[in-house]
C-alpha positions in Angstrom: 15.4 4.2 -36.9 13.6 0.3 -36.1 17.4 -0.7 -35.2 18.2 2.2 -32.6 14.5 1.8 -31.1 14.7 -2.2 -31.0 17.9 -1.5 -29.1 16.5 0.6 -26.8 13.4 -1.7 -25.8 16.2 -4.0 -25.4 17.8 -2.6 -23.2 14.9 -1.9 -21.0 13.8 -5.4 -21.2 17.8 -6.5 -19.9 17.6 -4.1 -17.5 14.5 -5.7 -16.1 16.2 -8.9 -15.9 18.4 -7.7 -13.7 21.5 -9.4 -14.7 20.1 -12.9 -13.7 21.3 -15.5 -16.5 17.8 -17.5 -16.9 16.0 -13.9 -17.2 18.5 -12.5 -19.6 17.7 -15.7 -21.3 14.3 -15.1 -21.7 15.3 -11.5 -23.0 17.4 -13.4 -26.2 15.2 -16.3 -27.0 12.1 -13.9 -26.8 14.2 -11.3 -29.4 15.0 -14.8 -31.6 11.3 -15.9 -31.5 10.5 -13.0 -32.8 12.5 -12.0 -35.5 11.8 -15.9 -36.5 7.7 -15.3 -36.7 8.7 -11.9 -38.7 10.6 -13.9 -41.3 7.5 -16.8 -41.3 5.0 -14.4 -41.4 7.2 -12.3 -44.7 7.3 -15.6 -46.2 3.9 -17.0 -45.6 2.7 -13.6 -47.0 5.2 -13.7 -50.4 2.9 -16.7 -51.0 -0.5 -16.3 -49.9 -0.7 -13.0 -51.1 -3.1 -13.6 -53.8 -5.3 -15.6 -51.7 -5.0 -13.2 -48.6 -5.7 -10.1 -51.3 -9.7 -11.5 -51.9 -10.1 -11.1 -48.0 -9.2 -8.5 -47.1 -12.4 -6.9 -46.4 -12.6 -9.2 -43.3 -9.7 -7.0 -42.1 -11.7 -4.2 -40.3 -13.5 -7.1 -37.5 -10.0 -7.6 -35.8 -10.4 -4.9 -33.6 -14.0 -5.6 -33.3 -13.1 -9.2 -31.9 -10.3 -7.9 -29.8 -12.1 -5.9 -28.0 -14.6 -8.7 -27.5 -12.2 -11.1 -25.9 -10.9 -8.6 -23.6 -14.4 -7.6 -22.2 -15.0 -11.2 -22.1 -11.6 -11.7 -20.4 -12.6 -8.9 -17.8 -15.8 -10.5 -17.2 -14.6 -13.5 -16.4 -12.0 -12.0 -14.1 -14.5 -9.9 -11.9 -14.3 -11.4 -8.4 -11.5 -13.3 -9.1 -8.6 -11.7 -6.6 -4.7 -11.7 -7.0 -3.3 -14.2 -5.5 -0.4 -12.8 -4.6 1.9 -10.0 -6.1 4.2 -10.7 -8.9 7.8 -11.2 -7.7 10.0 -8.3 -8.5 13.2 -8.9 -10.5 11.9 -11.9 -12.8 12.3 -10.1 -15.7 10.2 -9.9 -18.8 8.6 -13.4 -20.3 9.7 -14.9 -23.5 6.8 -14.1 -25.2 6.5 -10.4 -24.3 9.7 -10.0 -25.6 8.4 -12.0 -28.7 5.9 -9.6 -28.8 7.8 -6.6 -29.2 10.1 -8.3 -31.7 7.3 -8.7 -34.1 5.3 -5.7 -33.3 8.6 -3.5 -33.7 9.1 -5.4 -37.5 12.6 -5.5 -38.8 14.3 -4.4 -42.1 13.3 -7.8 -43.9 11.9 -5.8 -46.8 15.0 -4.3 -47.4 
């Protein structure tokens, strides 16, 4: 099922791009840097696993500090106005696309 919904969120993301080469771009490198941070972060983990396994109670204050840095973010944002309205047909950014990639997984434990 991860390989017919990474296709789908593909093809939203290309059809986003609108068939502009440097935005379809974007849509491929962000898929690449993605799937490339998946396979560092599988190997990273293969080795720090008994290290990462003694902290592990330090797991549940992610949220937690989320949530901080977006209140702090919104904070900082009151009274701030657009500037101007984001240009329609750019397409998604690389790293959204990243993002996704990595949020979505892969079959690397198969």
């Amino acid at each position: 099922m991860t390989n017919i919904e990474d296709m789908l969120v593909l093809t939203v993301f290309f059809r986003e791009a609108c068939g502009t080469r440097t935005a379809n771009a974007r849509v491929v490198a962000g898929q690449y840097l993605g799937f490339s941070a998946i396979l560092v972060i599988s190997a990273l983990g293969a080795g720090l696993l008994p290290i990462l396994a003694t902290c592990t109670w330090m797991l549940p204050l992610l949220p937690s500090l989320h949530a901080a840095w977006q209140v702090w973010r919104e904070y900082r944002a009151v009274g701030e106005e657009l500037e101007h309205a984001p240009e329609r047909g750019t397409g998604t950014g690389v790293l959204q696309v990243a993002a996704v990639a990595l949020a979505n997984g892969g079959n690397v434990g198969v």
